[in-house]
VOBA-1610 file (N, C-alpha, C; in pm, whole numbers, padded with zeros to 5 digits, always signed):
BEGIN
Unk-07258+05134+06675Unk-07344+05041+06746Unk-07285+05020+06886Unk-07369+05034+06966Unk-07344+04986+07105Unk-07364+04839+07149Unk-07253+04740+07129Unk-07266+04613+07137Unk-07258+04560+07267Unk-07208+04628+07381Unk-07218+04579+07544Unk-07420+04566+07543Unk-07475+04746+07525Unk-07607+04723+07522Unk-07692+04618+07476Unk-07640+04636+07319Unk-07747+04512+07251Unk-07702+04390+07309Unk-07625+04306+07343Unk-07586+04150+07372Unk-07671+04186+07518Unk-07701+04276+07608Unk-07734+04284+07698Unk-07842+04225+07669Unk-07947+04372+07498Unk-08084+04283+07519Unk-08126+04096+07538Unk-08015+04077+07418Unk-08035+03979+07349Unk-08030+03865+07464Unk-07913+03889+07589Unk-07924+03789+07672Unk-08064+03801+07730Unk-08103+03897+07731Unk-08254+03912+07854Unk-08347+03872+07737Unk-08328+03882+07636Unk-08464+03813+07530Unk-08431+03666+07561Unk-08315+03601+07573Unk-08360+03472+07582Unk-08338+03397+07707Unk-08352+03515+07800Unk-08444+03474+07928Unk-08579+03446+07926Unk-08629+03554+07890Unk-08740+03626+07855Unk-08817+03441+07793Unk-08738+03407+07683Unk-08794+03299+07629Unk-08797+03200+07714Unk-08714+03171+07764Unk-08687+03063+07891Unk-08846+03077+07975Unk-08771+03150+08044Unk-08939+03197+08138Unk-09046+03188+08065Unk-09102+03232+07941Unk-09223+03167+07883Unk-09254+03044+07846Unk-09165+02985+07839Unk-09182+02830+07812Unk-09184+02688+07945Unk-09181+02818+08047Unk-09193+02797+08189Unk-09313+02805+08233Unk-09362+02925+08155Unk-09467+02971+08241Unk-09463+03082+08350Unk-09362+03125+08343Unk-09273+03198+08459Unk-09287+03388+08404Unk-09293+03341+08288Unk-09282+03518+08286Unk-09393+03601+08338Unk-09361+03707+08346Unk-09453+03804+08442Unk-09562+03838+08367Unk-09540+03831+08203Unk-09610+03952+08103Unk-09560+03845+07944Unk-09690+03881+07897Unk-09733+03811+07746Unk-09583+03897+07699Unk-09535+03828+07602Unk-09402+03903+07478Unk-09477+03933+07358Unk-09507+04065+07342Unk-09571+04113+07229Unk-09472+04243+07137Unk-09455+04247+07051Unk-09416+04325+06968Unk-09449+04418+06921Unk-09620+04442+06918Unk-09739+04552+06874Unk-09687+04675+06947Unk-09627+04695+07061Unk-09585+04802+07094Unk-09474+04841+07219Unk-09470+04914+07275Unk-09334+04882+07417Unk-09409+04838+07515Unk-09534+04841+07573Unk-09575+04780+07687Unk-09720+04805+07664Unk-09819+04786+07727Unk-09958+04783+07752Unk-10031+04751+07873Unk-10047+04867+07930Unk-10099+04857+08100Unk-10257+04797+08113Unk-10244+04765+08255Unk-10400+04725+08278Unk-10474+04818+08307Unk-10579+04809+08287Unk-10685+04942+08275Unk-10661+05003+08440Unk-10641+04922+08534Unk-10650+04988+08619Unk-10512+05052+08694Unk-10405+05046+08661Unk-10293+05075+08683Unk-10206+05187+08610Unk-10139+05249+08671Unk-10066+05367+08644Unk-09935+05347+08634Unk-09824+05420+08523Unk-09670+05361+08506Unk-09616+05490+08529Unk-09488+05477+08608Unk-09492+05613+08649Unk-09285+05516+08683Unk-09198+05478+08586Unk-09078+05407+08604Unk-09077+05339+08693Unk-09142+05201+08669Unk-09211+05127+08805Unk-09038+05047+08791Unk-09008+04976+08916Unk-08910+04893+08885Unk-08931+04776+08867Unk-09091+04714+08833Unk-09136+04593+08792Unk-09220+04605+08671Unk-09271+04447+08618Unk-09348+04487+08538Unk-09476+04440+08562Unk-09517+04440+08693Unk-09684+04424+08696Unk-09752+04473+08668Unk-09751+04631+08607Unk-09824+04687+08575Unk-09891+04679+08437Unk-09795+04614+08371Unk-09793+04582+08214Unk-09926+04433+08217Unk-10001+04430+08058Unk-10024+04280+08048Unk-09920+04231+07920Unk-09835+04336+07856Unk-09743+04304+07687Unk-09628+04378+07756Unk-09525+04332+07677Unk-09433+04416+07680Unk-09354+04386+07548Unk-09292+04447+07440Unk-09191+04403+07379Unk-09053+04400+07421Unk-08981+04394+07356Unk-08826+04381+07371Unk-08787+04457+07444Unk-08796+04610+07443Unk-08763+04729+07519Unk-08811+04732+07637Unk-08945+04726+07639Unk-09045+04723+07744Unk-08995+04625+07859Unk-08947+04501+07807Unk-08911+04342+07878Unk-08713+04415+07953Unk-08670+04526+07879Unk-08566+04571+07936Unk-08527+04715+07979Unk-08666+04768+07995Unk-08647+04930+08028Unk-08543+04937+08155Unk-08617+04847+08235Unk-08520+04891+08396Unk-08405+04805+08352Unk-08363+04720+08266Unk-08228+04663+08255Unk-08125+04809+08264Unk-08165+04905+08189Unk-08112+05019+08153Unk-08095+05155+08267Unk-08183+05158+08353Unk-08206+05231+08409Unk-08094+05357+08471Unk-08008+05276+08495Unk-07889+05322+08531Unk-07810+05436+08450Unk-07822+05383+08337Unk-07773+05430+08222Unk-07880+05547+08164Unk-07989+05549+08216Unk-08087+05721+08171Unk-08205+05651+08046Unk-08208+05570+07993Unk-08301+05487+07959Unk-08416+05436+08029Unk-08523+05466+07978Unk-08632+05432+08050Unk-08752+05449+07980Unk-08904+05361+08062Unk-08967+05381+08015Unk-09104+05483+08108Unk-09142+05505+08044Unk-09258+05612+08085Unk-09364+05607+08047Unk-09489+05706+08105Unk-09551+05702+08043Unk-09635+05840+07941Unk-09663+05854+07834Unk-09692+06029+07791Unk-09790+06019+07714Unk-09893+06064+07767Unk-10016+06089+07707Unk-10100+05933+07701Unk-10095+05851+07788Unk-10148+05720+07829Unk-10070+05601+07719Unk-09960+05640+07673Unk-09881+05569+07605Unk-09731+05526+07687Unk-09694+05364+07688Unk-09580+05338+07775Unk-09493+05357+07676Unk-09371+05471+07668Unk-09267+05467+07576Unk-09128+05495+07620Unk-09012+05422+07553Unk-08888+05466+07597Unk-08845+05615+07608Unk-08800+05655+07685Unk-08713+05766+07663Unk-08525+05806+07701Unk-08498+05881+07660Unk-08340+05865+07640Unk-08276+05969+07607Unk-08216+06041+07706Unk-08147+06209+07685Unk-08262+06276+07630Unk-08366+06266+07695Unk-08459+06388+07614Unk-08559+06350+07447Unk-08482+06217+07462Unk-08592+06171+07327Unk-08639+06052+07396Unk-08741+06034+07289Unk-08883+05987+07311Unk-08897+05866+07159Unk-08941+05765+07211Unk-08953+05672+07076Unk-08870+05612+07028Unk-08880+05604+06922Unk-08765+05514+06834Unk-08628+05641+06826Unk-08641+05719+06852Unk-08553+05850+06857Unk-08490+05789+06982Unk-08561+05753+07089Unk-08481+05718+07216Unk-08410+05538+07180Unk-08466+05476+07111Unk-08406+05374+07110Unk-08268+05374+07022Unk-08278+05431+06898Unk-08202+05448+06788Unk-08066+05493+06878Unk-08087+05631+06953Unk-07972+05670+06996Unk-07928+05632+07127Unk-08008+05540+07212Unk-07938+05463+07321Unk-07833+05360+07257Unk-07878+05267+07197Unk-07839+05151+07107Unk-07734+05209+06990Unk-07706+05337+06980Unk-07656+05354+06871Unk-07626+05280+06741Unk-07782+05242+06649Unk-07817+05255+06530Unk-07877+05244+06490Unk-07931+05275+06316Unk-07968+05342+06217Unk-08133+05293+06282Unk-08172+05376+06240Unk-08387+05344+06282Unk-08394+05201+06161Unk-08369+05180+06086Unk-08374+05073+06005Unk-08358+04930+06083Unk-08263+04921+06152Unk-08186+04860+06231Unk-08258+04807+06339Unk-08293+04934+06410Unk-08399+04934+06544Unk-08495+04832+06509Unk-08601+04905+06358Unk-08714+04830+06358Unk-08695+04689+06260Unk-08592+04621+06272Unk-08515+04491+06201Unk-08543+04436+06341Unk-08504+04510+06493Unk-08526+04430+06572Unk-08649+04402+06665Unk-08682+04504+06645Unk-08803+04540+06729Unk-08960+04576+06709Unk-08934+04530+06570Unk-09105+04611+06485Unk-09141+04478+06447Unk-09258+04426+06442Unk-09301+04308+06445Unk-09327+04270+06289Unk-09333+04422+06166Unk-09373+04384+06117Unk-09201+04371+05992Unk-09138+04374+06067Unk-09000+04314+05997Unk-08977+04173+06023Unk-09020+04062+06109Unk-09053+03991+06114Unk-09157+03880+05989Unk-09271+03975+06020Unk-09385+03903+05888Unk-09339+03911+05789Unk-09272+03986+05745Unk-09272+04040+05601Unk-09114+04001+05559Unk-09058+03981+05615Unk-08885+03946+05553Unk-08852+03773+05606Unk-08930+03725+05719Unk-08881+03619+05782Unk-08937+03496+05731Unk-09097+03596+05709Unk-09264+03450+05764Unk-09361+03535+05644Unk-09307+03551+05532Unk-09408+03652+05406Unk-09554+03534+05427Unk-09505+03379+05463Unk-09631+03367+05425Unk-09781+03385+05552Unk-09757+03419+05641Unk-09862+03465+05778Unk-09824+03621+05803Unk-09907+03687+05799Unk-09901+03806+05795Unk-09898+03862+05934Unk-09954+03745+06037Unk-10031+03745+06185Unk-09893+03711+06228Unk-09802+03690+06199Unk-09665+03592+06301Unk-09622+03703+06403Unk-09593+03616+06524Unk-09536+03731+06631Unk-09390+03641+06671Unk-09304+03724+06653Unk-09185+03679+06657Unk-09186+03652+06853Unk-09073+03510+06824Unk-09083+03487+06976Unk-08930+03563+07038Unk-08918+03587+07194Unk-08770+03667+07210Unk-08665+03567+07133Unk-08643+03490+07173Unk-08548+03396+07135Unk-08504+03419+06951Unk-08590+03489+06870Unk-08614+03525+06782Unk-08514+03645+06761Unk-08573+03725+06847Unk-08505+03905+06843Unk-08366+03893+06899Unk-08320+03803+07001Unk-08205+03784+06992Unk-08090+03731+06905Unk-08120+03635+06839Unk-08040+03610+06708Unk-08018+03664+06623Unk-08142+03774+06633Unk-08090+03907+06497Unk-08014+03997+06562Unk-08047+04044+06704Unk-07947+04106+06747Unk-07806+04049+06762Unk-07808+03908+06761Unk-07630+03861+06782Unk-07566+03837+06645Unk-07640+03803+06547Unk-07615+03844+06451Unk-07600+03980+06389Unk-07608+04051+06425Unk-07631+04187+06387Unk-07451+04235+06412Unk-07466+04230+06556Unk-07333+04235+06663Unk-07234+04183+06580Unk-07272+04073+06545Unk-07145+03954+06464Unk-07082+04037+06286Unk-07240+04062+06242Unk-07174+04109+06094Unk-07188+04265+06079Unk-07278+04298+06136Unk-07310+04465+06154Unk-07351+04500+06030Unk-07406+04385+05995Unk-07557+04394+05881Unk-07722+04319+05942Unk-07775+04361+05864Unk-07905+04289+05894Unk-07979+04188+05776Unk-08028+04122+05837Unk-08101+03998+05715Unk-07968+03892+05788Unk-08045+03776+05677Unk-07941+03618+05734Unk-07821+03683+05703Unk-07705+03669+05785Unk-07601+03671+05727Unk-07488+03570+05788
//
């Protein structure tokens, strides 16, 4: 596990929360996927996110990464990470170094509904959310309460 990275996300997720409870953030926090452009706009490694109206976790930190060869793109009208040549959860798994299980513990919305909130099937986890599993994660280098 790459723990400089993840505490990275986790601090920018609960920015991320800050600013929504402000009113301040740029872009809705959605989980359904890495980002979602406006019909009329093109993503092409923008260094903002106006182009977006969602972004999830990744999406909310592509350019955090940038430096580092992480990024997001766009392929075949889909906004997705990429990373040494992979694409997807392939690019997240091996930036972050770990297990795809892991990844989607933090980042798949529907690990959330189903392990956190069984009883709303609709729940969208807030950042402030995805960070505690990630600092927890960091802390025991398991997943679930621990």
């Amino acid at each position: 596990m790459n723990k400089e990275r993840l505490l990275k996300v986790a601090q920018r997720m609960e920015d991320v929360h800050i600013e929504l409870e402000e009113g301040k953030a740029p872009i809705e926090f959605d989980l359904y996927g890495w980002g979602r452009l406006k019909k009329t706009e093109k993503f092409e490694n923008r260094e903002d996110l106006s182009c977006l109206t969602a972004a999830c976790a990744i999406g909310y930190c592509g350019n955090l990464f940038k430096d580092e060869g992480f990024l997001l793109t766009m392929i075949r009208g889909l906004v997705l990470p990429v990373f040494e040549g992979k694409k997807n959860w392939d690019a997240v798994t091996s930036f972050f170094d770990v297990p795809t299980a892991v990844a989607y513990y933090f980042f798949q919305t529907d690990s959330y509904q189903f392990q956190d909130n069984e009883e709303n099937e609709n729940y969208q986890p807030m950042p402030a959310e995805v960070a505690d599993r990630i600092r927890r994660y960091v802390r025991s280098g398991k997943i679930g309460k621990s």
